[in-house]
N, C-alpha and C positions, 0 to 999 in steps of 0.2 A: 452456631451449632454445627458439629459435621455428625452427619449421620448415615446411615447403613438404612437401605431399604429395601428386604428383603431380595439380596444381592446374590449372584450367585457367577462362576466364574471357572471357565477349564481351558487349559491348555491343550494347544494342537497337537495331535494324536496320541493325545497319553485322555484314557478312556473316562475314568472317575471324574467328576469334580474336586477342584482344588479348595470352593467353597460353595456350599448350597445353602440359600436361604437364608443370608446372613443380616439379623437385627439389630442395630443398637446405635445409640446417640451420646456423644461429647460434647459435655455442657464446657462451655467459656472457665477457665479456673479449676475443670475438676481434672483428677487424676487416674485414670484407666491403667489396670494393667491387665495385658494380654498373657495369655500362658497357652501352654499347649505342647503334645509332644513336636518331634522333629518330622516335619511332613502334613504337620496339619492345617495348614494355610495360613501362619502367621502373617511369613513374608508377602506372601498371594496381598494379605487386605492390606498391609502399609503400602503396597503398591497401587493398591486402588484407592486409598485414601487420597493421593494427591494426584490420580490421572496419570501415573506413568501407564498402569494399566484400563480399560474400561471395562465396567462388566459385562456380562452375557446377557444376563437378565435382573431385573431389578433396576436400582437408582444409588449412586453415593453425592451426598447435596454437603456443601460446605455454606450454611450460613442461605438457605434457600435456593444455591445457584447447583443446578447440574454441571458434575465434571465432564458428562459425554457431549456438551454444549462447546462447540468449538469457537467461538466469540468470546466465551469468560474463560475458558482453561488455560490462558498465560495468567490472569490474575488468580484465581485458583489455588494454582500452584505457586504461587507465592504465601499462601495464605498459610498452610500444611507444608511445615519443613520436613524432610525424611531422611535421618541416619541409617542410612544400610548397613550392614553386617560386615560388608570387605569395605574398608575405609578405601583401597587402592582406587576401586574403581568411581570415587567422587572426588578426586584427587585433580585439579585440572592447571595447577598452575609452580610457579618455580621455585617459588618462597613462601614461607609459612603466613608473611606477611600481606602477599597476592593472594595469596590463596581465601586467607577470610575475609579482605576488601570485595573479592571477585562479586560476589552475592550483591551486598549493596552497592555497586556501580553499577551494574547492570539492572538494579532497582531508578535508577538515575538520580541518585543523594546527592547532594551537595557535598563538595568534598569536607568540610568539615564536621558534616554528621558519619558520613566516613569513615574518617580517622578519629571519632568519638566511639562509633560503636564497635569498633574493629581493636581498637583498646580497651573497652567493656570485655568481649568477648573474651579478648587470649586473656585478661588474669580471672575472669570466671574459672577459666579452666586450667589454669597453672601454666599457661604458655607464655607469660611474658619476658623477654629476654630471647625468643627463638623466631623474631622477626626476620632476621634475614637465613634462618636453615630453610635446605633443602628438604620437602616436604618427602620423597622419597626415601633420603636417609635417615628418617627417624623410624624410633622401633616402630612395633605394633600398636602400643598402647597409645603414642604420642600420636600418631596418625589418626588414632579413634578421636581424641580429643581434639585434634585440629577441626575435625569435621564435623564434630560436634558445635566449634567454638565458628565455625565457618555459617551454619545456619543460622547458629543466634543472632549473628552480625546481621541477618534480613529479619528479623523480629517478627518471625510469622505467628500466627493468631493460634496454630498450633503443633503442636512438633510428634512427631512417629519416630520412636527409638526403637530400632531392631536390634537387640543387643547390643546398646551400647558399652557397656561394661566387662561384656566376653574378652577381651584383650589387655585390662588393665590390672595393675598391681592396687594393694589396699590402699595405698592413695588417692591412686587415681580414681578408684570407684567412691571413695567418700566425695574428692573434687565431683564428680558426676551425679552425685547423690543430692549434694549443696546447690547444685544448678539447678536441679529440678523444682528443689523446695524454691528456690528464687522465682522460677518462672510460674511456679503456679501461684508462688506470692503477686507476681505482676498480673495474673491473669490467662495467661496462657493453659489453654488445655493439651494435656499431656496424654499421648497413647503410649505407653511402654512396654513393647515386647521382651520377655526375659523368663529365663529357665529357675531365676534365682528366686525362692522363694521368701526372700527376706526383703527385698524389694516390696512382695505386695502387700504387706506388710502397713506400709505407709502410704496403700494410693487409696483413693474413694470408694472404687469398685472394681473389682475379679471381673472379666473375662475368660473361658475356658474354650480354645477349639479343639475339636477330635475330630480326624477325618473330614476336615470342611466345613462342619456344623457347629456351632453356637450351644454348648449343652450345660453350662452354666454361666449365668449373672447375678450377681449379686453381690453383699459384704466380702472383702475377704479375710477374716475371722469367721465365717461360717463354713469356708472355705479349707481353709490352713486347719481347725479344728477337728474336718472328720478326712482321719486318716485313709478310711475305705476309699471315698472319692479320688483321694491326693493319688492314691495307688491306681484304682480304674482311670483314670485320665491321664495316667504314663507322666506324671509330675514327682513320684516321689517310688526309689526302688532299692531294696535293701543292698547293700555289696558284698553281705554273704551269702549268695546266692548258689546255686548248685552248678554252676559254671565257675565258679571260682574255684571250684577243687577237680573239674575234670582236668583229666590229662591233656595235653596235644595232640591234637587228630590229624589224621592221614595225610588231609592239604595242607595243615600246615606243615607238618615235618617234609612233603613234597618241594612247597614252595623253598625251602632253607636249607636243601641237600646241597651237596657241592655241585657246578653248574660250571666251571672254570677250569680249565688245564690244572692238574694238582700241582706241575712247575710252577706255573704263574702266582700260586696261592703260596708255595713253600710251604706246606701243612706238616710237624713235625709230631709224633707221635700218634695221631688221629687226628689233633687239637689242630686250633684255627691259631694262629699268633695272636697276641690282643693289639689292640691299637691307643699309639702313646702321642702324645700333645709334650715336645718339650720346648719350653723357653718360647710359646707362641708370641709374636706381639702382632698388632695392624690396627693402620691408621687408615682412616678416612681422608680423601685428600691431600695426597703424601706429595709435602714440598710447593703445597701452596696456603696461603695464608691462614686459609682456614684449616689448616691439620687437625684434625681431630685424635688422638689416641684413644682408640676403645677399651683392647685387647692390650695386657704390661706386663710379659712375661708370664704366661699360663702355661702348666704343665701338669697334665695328668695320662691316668691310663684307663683302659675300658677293656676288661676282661669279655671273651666269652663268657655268655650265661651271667651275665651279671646286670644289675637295673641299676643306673646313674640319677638322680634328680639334681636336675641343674635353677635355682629360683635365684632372682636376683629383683631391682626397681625396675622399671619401665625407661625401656635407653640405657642399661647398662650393660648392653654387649653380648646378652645372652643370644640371640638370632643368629649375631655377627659369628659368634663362636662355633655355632651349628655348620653356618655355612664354611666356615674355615675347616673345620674335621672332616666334611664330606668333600674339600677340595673344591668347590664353588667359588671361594675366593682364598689369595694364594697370600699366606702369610706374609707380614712387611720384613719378618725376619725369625730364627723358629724353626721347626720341622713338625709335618703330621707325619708318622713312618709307623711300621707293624715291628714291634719288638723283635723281632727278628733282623732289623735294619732295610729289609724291602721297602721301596716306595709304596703308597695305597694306589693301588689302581683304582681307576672311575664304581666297577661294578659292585665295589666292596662294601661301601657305604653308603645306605638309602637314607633321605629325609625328607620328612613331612611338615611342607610348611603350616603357616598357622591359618591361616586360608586356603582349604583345598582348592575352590575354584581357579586358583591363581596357577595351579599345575596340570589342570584339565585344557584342554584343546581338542581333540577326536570327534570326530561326528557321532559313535557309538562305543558304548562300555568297550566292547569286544577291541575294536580301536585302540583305546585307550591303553589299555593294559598290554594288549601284544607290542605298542610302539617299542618298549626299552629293552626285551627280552632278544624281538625283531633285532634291532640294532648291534648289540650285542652277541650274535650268529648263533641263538640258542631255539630257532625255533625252526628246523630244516626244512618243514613242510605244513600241509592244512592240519594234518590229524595234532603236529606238537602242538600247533599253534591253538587250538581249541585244547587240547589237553592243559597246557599251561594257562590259560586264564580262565578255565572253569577250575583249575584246584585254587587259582589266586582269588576267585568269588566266592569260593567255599572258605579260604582260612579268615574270611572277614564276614562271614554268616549270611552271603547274598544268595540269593536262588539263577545259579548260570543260567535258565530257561525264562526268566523274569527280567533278566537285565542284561543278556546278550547283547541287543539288539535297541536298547534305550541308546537315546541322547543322554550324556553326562550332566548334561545344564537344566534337565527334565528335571531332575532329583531332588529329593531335599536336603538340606545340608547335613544331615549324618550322614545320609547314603553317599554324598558325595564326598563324606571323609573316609568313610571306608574304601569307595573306587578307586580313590586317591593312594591309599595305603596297599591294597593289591595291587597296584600300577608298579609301587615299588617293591611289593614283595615279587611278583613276578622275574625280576632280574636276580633275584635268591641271594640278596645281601646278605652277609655274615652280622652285619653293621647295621643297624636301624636307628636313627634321628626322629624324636616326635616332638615339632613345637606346636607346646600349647594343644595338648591332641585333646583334650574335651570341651575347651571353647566351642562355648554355642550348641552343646548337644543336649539333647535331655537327660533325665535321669536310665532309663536304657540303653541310652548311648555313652554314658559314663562307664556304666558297668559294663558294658560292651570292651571298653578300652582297658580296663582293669582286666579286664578275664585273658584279653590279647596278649597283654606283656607279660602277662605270668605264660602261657603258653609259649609266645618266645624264649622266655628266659627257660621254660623245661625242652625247648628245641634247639639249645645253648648260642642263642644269640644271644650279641651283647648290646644291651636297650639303652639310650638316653633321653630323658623325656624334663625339656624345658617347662616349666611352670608357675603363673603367680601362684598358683593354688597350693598352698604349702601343707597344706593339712589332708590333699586329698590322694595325694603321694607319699607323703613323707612313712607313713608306716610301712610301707611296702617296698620302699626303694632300701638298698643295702649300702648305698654311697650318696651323703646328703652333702651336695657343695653349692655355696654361694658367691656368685658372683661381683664385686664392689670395686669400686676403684680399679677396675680394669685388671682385680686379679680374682682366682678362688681362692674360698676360703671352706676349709673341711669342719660338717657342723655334727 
């Protein structure tokens, strides 16, 4: 049994608890799903579920043994596997095939239950055949699954998914789907964090946090049935909302004024040039064995004021692509240029990756956001410098007096996609790149992202927004292309 007893838990110097009083028990074989909006301690209890964290007050017991007992907490934590949210940072070895061994050697198996379970694992999860890739150069989605398929290989008595499925294509989410029904076939009790409400669907029992606290358990068809709940617990929010039809406000048209020598831009009638992709190609270890081709001649354009949706499988280059437009990585052969034949300069092009944590480093918001503007010689003194990243916390709907002065890593992972994306409006791209921008948000943080790009696009930037989610874009974007075979395709 892992159980919650009356747990409670806050981080250093951030005032609130991140969970107070928290009850409840996983039985062997059943199926938990947790819900809750962004910020309400999901991540907090998979954390204390297996002792990376201890709580404050209360007890978390796995099977009768306290986790704050430092004699049983390496066995513990064996027992409670835990998929975090950024595949990156459980990522600790050079091959796909190291990677999910890692777990059971360090269990001390015998090498031949080793290379039993480490073969279980990758075709549970559609990895077989990526035994010798680099676990780095696979996309988003592959990396969820590695690390997914990385814990099963230790066969812990219960597994914590913190959105495992936020980064996969409809594939992949059925492969992730099929796992679970397996493991709770075997026995395994399953906690599943997840914003997806089709998911709970099929577990045993709802979980709801709000604000740290426990404020339903029970079916979830009693649950998913009353829509009022769905709505008060920030689970479910319509997208025709009254923010979807306001205009662009003050910070954002601020953050997206021109900010750059008008030479440097070549700006030709008022207009911005658009930016053109022709004949792109790149390869993944060019000129050695392993070449990979991603990218086969790709070529398109990106007006100002115009919404791109880019969807393609998992591994099919769409990331690769993002970072190729914004110059992050340099074509194998190809040109990014501004229809006007200008090269793109650095500051023209912002992107979001699919993990905001993975673009924070600053000790404070205020930090964060001034670094690119900073660098850039757009910020001559104290007063721009607070001028410009309070209008960049206002175009992302933060309160500058509330999050001046936070640690970035305090957050919860909307607030931390937002910081993320004023980090880059801040340098006043013409150009905005969002991968994957509502993985892992709730339903206010979806509509959050919705309301944004339309505001962009009446601030006449030109948006591209990579996505499995094909349905939650596609009406909205004005240029629908897919990615396949390493080329697009106009749908």
């Amino acid at each position: 049994m892992l159980s919650f007893e009356q747990v409670s838990y806050r981080y250093q110097d951030v005032a609130d608890a991140a969970l107070a009083n928290v009850t409840f028990s996983v039985a062997p074989g059943e199926h938990v799903v947790l819900l809750g909006s962004n910020g309400s301690g999901k991540s907090t209890l998979a954390r204390l579920a297996n002792g990376l964290l201890l709580p404050d007050k209360g007890s978390v017991r796995i099977n009768g043994l306290s986790t704050s007992a430092k004699e049983t907490i390496r066995t513990l934590r064996s027992q409670v596997g835990l998929i975090a949210q950024d595949p990156d940072n459980q990522i600790v070895s050079t091959t796909v095939l190291d990677e999910v061994a890692f777990g059971p050697e360090n269990l001390g198996l015998k090498r031949e239950e080793i290379i039993e379970r480490v073969n279980a694992a990758l075709q549970t999860l559609g990895l077989t055949g990526f035994e010798e890739r680099d676990p780095n150069a696979l996309s988003g989605g592959e990396k969820q699954r590695l690390i997914i398929a990385s814990i099963l290989a230790m066969n812990p008595a219960y597994l914590v998914l913190d959105e495992p499925t936020s980064m996969l294509d409809q594939k992949g989410r059925i492969e992730v789907r099929d796992a679970i029904r397996q493991l709770n076939a075997r026995g395994h009790g399953i906690v599943h964090i997840t914003h997806d409400l089709s998911f709970a669907r099929e577990a045993d029992r709802a979980l709801v946090l709000q604000e740290g606290r426990l404020v339903f358990a029970g079916r979830p068809d009693a649950l998913l049935a009353n829509e009022a709940l769905l709505v008060a617990y920030g689970l479910k929010a319509p997208w025709d909302t009254q923010l979807m039809t306001e205009p662009a406000d003050d910070h954002l048209m601020k953050t997206l004024r021109p900010a750059t020598a008008p030479k440097r831009r070549k700006e030709r009638g008022g207009s911005f040039p658009s930016l053109c992709l022709s004949d792109v190609r790149f390869n993944y270890n060019a000129g050695a064995e392993n070449e990979r081709e991603v990218l086969k001649g790709v070529s398109f354009t990106i007006a100002p004021g115009s919404f791109t949706l880019i969807t393609g499988d998992s591994g099919s280059g769409k990331s690769t692509l993002l970072r190729v437009l914004s110059g992050l990585l340099e074509p194998s052969s190809g040109a990014v240029t501004f229809s006007n034949g200008d090269r793109v300069f650095p500051s023209a092009v912002g992107i979001v990756f699919q993990h905001p944590e993975s673009q924070l480093f600053a000790q404070t918001v205020e930090d964060e956001i001034a670094f690119g503007p900073s660098n850039l010689g757009l910020l001559p003194n104290k007063e721009a410098r607070a001028d410009v990243v309070r209008e960049a916390l206002g175009a992302v709907g933060l309160d500058p007096k509330m999050f001046f002065h936070r640690s970035p890593f305090s957050l919860s992972g909307g607030e931390m996609r937002r910081v993320a994306i004023a980090s880059i409006l801040a340098t006043r791209p013409p150009f905005l790149l969002l991968d994957e921008p509502t993985a892992g948000l709730d339903a206010k943080g979806r509509a959050f992202i919705h309301t944004f790009i339309e505001r962009l696009i009446t601030a006449t930037a030109g948006v591209v927004v990579v996505s499995h989610d094909v349905e939650e874009f596609r009406l909205h974007a004005q240029t629908h292309l897919k990615l396949q075979g390493g080329q697009l395709w106009r749908l």
